[in-house]
ROSE-239248 format. One line per 8 residues: their letters; for each residue x, y, z of N, C-alpha, C, O. Coordinates in steps of 0.02 Angstrom, whole numbers, always signed. Atoms other than C-alpha are relative to their C-alpha. Example, Ala and Ser with C-alpha at 12.3 -4.5 7.8 and 13.67 -1.06 7.14 Angstrom:
# ROSE-239248
as = +45,-59,+0,+615,-225,+390,+45,+60,+0,+97,+59,+33; -42,-59,-3,+684,-53,+357,-39,+55,+37,-14,+110,+45
//
This chain:
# ROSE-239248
xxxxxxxx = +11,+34,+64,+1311,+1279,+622,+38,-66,+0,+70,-81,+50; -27,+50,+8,+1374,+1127,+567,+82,-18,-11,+110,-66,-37; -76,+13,-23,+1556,+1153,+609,+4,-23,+87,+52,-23,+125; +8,-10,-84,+1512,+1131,+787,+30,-95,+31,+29,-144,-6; -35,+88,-19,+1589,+948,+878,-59,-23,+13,-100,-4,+54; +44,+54,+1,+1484,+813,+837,-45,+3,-45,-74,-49,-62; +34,+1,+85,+1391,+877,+677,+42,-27,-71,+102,-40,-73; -15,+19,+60,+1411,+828,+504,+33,+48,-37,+4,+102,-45
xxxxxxxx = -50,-53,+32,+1564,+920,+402,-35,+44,-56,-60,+18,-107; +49,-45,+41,+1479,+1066,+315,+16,-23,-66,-36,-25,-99; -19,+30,+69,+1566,+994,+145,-31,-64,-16,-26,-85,-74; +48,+55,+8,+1448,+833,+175,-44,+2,-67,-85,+48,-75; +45,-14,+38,+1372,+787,+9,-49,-60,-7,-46,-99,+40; +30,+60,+20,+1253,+654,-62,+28,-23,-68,+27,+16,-115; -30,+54,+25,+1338,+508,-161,-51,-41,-54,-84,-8,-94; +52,+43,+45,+1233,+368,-258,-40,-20,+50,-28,-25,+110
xxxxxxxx = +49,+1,-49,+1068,+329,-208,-22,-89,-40,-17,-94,-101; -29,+61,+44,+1057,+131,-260,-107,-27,+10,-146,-12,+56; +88,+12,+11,+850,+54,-324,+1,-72,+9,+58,-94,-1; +30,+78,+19,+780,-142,-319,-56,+21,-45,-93,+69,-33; +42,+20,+52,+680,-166,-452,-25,-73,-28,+1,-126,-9; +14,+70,+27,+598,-305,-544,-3,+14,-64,+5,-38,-97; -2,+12,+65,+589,-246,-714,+58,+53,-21,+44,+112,-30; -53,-55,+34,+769,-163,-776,+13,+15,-54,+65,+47,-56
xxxxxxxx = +14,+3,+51,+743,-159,-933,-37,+87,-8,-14,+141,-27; +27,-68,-17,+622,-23,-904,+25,+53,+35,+32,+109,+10; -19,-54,-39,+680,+69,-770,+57,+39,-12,+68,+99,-4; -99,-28,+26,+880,+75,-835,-36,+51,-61,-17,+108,-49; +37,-40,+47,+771,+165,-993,-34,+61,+38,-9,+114,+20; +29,-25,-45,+677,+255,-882,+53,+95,+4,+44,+153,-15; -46,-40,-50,+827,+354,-794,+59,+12,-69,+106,+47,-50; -16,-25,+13,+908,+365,-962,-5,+36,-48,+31,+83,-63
xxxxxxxx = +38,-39,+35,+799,+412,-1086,-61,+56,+23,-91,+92,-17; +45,-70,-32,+685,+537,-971,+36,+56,+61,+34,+117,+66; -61,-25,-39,+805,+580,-842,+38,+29,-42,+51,+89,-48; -73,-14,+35,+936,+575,-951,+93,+7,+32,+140,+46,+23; -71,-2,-22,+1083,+508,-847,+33,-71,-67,+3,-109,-106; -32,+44,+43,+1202,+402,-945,+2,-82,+29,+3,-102,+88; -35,+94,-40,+1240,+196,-922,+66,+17,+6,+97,+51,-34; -96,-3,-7,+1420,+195,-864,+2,-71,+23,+59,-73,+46
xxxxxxxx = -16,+60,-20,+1416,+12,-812,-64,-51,-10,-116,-40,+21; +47,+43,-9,+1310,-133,-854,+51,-83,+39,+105,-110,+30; -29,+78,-2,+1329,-303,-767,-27,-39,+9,-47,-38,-50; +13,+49,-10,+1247,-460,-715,-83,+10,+7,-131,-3,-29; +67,-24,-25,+1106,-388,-605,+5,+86,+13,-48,+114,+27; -9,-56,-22,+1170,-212,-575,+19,+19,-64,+49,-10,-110; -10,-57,+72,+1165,-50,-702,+13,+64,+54,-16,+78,+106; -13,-55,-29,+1251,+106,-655,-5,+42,-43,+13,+36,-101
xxxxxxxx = +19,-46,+65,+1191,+263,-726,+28,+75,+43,+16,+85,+102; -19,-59,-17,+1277,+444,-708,-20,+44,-41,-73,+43,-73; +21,-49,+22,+1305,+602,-771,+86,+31,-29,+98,+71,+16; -50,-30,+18,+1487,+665,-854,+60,-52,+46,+109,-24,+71; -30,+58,+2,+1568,+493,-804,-18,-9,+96,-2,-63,+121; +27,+1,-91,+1501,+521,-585,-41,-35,-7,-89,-23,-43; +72,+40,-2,+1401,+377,-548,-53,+26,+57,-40,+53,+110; +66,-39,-43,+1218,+424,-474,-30,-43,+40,-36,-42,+101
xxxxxxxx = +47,+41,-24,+1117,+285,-466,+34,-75,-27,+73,-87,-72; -21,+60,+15,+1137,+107,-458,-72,-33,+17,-108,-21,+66; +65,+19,+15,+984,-1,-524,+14,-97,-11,+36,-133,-56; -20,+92,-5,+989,-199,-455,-68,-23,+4,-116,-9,+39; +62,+46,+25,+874,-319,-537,+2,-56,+48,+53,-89,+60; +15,+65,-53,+797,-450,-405,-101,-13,-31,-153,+15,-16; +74,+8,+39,+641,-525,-521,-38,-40,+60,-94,-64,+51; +43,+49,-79,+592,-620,-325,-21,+68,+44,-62,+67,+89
xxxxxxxx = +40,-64,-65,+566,-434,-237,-54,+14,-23,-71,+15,-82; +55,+1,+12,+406,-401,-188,-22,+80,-2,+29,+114,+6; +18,-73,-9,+317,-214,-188,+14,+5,+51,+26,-42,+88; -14,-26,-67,+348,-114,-52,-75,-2,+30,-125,+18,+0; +73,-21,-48,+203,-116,+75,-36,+43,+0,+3,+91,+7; +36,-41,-10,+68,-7,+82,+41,+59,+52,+60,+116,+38; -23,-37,-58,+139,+51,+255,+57,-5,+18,+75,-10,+77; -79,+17,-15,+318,+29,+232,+39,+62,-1,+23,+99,-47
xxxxxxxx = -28,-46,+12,+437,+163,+264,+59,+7,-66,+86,-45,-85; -50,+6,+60,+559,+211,+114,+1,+53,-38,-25,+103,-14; +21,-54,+34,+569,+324,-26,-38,+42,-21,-80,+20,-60; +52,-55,+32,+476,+488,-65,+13,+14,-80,-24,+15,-129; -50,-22,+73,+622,+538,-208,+36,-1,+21,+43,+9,+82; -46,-33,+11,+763,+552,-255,+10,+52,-48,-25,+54,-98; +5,-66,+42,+814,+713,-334,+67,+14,-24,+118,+31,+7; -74,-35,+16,+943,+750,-442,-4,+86,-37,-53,+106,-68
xxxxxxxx = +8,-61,+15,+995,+939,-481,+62,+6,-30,+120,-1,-11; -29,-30,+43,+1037,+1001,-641,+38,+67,+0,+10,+111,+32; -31,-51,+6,+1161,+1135,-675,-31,+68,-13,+2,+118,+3; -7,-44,+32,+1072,+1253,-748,-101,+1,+6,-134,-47,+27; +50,-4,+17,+886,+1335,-788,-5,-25,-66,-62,-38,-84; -13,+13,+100,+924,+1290,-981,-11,-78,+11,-50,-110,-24; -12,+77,+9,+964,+1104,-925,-82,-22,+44,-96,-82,+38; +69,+31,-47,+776,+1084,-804,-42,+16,-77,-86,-26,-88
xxxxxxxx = +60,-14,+54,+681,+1161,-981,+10,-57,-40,-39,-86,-63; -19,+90,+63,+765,+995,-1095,-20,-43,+42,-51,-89,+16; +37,+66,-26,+716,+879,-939,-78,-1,+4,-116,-48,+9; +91,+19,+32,+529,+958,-971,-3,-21,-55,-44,-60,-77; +19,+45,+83,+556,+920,-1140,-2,-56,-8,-50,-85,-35; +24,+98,-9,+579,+740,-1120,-42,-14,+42,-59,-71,+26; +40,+27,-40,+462,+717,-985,-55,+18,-51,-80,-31,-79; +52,+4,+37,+331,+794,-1091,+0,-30,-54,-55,-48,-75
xxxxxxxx = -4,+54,+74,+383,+698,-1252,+16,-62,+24,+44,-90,-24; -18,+72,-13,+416,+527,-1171,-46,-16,+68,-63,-75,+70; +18,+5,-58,+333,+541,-999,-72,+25,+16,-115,+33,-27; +52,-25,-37,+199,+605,-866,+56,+40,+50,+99,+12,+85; -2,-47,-63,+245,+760,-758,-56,-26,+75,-116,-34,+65; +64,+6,-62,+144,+721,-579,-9,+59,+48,-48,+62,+96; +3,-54,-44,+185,+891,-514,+93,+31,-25,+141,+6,-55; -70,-51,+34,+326,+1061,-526,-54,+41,+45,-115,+49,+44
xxxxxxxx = +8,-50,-54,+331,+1181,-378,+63,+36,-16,+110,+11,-46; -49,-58,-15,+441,+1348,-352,+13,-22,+76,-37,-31,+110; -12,+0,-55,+524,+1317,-192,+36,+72,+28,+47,+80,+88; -36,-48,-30,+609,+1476,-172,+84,+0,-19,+116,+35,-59; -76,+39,+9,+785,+1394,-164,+3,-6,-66,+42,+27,-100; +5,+36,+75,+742,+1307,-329,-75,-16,-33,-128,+11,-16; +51,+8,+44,+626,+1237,-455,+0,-70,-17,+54,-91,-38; -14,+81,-12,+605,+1057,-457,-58,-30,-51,-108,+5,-58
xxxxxxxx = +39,+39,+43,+512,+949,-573,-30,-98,+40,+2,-147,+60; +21,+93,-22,+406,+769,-516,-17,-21,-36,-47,+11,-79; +13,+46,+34,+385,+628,-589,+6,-72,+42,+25,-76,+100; +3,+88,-32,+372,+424,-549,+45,-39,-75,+51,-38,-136; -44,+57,+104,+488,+288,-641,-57,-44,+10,-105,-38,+48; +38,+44,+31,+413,+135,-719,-41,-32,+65,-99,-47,+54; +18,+28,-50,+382,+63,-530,-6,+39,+51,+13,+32,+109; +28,-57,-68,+318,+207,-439,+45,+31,+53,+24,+54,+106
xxxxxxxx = -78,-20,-44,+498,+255,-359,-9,+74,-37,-3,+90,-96; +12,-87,+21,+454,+463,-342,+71,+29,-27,+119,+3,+0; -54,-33,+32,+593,+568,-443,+0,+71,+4,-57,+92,-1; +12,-37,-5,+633,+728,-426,+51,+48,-59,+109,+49,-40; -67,-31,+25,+741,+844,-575,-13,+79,+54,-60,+78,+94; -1,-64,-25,+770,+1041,-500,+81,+21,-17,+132,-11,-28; -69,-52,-7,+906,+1168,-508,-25,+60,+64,-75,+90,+83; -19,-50,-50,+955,+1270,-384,+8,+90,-25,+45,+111,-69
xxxxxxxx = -13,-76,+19,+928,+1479,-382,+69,-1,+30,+92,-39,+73; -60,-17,-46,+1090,+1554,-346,-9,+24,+70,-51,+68,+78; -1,-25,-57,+1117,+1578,-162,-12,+54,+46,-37,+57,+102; +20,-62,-16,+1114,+1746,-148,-71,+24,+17,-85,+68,+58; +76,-4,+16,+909,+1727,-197,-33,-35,+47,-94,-35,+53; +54,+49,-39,+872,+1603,-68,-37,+24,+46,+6,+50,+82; +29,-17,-66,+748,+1655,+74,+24,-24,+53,+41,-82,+46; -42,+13,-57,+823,+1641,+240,-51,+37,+61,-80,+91,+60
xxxxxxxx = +4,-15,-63,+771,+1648,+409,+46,+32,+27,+106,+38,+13; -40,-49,-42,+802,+1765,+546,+84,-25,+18,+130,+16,+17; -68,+13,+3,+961,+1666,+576,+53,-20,-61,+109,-45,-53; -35,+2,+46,+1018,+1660,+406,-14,-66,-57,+3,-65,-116; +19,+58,+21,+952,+1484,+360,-36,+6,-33,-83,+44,-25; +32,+7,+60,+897,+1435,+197,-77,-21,+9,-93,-72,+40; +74,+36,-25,+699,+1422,+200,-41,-33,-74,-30,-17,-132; +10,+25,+74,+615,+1327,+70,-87,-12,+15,-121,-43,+55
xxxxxxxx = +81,+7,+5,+438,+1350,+24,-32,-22,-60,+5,-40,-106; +33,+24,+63,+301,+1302,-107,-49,+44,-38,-104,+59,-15; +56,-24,+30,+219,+1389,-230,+6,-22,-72,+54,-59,-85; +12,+22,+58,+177,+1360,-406,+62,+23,-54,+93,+76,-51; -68,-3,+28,+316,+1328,-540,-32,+34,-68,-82,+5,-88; -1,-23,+70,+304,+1439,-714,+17,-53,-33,+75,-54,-53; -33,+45,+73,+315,+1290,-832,+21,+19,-47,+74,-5,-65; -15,-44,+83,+327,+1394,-993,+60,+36,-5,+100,+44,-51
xxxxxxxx = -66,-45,+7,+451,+1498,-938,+54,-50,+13,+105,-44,-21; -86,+52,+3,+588,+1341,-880,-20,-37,-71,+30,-54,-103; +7,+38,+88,+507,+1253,-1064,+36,+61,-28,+89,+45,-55; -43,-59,+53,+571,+1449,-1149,+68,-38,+34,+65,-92,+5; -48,-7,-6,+735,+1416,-1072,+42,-80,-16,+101,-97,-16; -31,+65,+34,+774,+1252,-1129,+56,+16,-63,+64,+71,-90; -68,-25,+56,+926,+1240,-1261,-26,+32,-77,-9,+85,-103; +23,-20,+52,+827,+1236,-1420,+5,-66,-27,-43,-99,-46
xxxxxxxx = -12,+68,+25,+907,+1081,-1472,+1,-28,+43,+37,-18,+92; +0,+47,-70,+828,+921,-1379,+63,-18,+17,+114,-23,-17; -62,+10,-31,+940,+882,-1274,-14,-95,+35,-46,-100,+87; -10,+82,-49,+956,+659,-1215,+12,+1,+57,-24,-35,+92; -33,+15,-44,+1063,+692,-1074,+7,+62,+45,+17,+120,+26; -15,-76,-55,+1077,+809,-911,+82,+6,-19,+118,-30,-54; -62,-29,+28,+1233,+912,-916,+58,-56,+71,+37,-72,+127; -52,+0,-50,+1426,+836,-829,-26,+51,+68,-47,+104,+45
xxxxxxxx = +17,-23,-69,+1380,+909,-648,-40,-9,+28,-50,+20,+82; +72,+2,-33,+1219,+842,-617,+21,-59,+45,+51,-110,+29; +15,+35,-50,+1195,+772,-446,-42,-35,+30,-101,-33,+12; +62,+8,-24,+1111,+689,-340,-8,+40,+58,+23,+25,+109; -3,-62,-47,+1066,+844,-236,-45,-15,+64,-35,+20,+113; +9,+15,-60,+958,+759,-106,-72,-62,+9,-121,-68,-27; +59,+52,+5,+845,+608,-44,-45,+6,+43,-28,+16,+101; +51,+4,-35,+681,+604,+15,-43,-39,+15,-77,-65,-30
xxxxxxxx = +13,+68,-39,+613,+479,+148,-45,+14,+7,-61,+73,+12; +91,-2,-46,+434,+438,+204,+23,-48,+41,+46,-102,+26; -16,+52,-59,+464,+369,+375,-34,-16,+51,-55,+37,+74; +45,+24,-81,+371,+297,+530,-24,+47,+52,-77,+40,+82; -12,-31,-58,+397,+418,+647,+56,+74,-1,+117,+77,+7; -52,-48,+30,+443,+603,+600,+44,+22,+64,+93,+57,+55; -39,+2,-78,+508,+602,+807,+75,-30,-15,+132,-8,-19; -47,+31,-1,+596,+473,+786,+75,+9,-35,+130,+10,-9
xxxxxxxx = -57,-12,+61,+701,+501,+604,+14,+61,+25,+74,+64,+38; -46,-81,-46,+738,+682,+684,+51,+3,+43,+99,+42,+47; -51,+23,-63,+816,+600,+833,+52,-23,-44,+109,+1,-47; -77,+32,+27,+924,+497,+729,+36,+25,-35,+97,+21,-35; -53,-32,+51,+959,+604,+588,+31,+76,+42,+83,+95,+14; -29,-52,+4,+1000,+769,+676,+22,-16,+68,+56,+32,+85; -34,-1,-96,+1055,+713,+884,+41,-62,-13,+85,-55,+29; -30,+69,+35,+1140,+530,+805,+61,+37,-52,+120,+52,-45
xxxxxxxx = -54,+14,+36,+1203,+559,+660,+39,+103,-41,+97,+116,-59; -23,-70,-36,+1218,+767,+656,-7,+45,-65,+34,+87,-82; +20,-62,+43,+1121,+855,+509,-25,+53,+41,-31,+55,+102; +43,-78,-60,+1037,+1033,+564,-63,-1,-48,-70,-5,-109; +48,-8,+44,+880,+1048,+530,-3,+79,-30,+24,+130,-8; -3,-65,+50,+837,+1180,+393,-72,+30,-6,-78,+91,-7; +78,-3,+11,+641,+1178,+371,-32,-41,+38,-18,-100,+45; +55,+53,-41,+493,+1122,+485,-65,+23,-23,-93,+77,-13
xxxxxxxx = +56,-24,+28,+349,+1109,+396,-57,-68,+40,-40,-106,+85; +60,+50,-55,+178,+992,+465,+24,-64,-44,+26,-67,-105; -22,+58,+15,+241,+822,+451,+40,-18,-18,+46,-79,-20; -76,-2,+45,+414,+852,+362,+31,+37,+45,+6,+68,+92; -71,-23,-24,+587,+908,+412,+37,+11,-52,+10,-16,-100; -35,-16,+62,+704,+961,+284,+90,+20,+35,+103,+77,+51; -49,-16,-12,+896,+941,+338,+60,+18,-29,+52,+1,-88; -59,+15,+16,+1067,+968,+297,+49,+16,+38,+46,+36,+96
xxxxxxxx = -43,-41,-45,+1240,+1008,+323,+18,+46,-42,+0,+48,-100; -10,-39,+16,+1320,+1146,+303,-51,+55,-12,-100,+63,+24; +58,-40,+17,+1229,+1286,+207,-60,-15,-55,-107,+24,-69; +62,+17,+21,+1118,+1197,+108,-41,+1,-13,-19,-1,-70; +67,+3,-10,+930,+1197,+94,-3,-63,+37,-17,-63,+97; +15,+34,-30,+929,+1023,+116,+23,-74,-36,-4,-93,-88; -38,+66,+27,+1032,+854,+80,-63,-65,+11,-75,-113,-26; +40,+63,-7,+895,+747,+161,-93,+36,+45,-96,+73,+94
xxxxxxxx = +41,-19,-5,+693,+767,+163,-4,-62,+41,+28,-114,+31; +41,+75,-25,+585,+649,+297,-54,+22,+6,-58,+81,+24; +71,-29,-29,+395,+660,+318,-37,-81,-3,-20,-135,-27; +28,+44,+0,+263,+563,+360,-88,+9,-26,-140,-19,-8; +57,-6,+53,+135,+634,+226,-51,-43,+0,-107,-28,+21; +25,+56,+24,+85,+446,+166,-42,-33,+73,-95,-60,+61; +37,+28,-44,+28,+388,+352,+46,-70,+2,+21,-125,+14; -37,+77,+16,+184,+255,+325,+4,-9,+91,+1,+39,+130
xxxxxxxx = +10,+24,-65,+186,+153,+501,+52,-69,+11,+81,-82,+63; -61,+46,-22,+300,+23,+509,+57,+0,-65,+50,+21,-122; -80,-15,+28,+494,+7,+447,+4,-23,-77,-50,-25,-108; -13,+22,+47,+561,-53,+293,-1,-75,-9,+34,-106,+32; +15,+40,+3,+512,-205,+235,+68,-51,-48,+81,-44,-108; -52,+41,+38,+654,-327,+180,-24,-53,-60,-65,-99,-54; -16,+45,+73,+674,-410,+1,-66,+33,-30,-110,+0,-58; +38,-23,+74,+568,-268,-90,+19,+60,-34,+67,+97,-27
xxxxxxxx = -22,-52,+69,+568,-156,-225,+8,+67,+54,-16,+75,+110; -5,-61,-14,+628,+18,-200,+65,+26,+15,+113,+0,-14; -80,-25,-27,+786,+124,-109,+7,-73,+28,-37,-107,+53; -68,+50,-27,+919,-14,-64,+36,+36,+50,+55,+12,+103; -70,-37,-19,+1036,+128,-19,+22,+50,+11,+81,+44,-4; -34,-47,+35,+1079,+304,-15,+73,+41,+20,+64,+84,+62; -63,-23,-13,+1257,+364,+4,+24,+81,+26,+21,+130,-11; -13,-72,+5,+1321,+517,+106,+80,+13,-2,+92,-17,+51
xxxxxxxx = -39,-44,+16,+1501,+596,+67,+19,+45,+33,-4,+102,+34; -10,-62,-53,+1599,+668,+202,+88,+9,-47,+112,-32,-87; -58,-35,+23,+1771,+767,+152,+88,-28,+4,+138,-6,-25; -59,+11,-13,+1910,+675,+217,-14,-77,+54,-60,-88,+94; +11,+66,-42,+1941,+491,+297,+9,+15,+63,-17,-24,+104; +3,-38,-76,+1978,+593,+457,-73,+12,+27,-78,-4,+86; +55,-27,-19,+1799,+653,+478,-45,-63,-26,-100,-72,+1; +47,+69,-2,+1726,+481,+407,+21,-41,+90,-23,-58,+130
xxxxxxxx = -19,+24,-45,+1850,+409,+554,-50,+31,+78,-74,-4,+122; +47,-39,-39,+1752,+532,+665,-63,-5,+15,-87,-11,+72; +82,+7,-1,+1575,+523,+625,+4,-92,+42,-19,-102,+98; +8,+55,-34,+1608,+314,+656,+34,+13,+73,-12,+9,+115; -12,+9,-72,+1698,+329,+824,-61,+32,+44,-75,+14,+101; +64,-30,-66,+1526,+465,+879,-28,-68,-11,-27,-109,+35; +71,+69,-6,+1401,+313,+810,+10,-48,+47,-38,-82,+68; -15,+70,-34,+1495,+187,+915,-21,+37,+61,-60,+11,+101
xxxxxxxx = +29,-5,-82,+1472,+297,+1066,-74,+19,+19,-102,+26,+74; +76,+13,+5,+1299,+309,+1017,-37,-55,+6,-97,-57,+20; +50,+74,-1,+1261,+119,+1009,+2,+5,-75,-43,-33,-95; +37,+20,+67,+1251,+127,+823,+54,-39,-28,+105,-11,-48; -45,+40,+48,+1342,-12,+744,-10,+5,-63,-65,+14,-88; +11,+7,+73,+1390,-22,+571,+39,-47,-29,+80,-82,+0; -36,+58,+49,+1450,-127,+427,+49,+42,-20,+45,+103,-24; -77,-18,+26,+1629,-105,+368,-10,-17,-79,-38,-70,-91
xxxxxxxx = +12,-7,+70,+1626,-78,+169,+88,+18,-18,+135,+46,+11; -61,-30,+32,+1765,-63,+56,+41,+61,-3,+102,+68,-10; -18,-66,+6,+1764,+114,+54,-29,+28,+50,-15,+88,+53; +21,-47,-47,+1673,+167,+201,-37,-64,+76,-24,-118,+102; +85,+50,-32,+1513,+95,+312,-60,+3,+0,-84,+60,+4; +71,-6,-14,+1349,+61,+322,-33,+12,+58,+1,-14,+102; +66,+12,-68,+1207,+83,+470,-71,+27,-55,-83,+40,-114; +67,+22,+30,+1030,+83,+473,-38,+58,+48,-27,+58,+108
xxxxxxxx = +36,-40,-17,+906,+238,+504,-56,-42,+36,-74,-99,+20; +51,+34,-60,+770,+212,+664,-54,-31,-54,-91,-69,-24; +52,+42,+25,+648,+143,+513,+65,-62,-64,+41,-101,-106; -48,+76,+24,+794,+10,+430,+17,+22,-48,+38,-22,-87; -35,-50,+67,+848,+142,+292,+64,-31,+3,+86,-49,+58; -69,+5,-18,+1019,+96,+251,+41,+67,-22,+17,+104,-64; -38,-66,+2,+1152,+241,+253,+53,-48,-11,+67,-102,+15; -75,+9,+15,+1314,+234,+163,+51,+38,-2,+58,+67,-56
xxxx = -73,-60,-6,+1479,+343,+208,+46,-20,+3,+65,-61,+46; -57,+0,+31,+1623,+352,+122,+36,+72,-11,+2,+119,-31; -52,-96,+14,+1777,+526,+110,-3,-25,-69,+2,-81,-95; -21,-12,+52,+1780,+594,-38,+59,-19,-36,+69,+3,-92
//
């Protein structure tokens, strides 16, 4: 498992996942009137929006970016996961009183809710079953499948009183890429940079560390074919969260003997996934 030398510290989490946009106005509304994360920071061009004062997302206005390409690799979703079955029935309640649902599957693991913000950037809410419930493979590994979500029953379990805002604990529990080359992002994300894979389904991968289901989705569903296209809308960013500056110190000394250079950040570094994703790691 992912204690093993040269994987990712099973305590690895996901951090803020950062958007370009062109209209923020909308979208900062968006994420906190349907979502329901909070503003914790406005500034110039950048809005940061959390959840019980943890920032999630960070939403930077550039009114010169262009759409993302037809065939550009980049975001599927991001997904943040609520605490609770009580707290996914109040985010149907606002989606159905303010929004469009585009889909709600049972995964087994969890129960997840879709939707699109104002600029077609996929979203995902879900909570997690307790652990104990998850399906597992012969070696113990979390398996995550699809079948149809009971709406009515996570709408019964909602609070009673709407609720604005997801609860203090909500995360961002994991991001999901459409990428070039599901070969390729495999190579980098699990022999590079040292998730395990968790799920292999036709055209997707589903990794994490530790015990997980899965910190990071890639597929190539959409038929996306070339990399990320610079100066447009969409993921900027998404941040992973290792345990200790010892094991950040770690992960950068493997990348270097990998060839993978990175940018030096205040708090951590950057590199760039085989389709020009940027990755951000920073210790807890």
């Amino acid at each position: 498992m992912n204690e093993s030398p040269g994987l990712l510290p099973a305590a690895t989490r996901l951090g803020r996942a950062a958007l370009v946009v062109a209209d923020l106005t909308a979208t900062v509304e968006f994420y906190r009137d349907v979502v329901g994360l909070a503003v914790l920071n406005r500034e110039s061009a950048t809005t940061t929006l959390g959840a019980g004062g943890t920032p999630l997302l960070e939403v930077r206005h550039d009114p010169d970016a262009s759409p993302r390409p037809d065939d550009a690799a980049g975001l599927f979703h991001t997904a943040f996961e609520v605490t609770s079955r009580e707290a996914l029935g109040d985010a149907l309640e606002r989606i159905r009183d303010r929004w469009e649902l585009t889909g709600a599957s049972d995964h087994g693991v969890s129960e997840a809710l879709y939707l699109r913000d104002p600029e077609g950037n996929g979203v995902e809410i879900y909570r997690d079953r307790p652990r104990a419930e998850w399906p597992r493979d012969e070696a113990g590994d979390p398996r995550i499948g699809t079948w149809p979500l009971d709406l009515e029953a996570v709408a019964a379990a909602a609070g009673g009183d709407s609720s604005d805002a997801v609860p203090s604990g909500t995360t961002v529990g994991h991001v999901h890429l459409e990428v070039a080359s599901l070969e390729a992002a495999r190579s980098f994300y699990v022999e590079t940079l040292g998730f395990d894979v968790k799920t292999s389904v036709p055209q997707a991968v589903f990794l994490a560390a530790g015990d997980y289901h899965h910190h990071l989705g890639v597929n190539t569903w959409n038929g996306r074919s070339s990399p990320v296209a610079e100066g447009h809308r969409g993921l900027e960013w998404f941040e992973l969260v290792v345990p200790s500056n010892d094991a950040l110190e770690s992960i950068r000394t493997r990348l270097e003997g990998e060839g993978v250079s990175g940018t030096d950040l205040e708090d951590g570094l950057e590199i760039t996934d085989s389709d020009g994703i940027r990755i951000r790691l920073r210790a807890d």
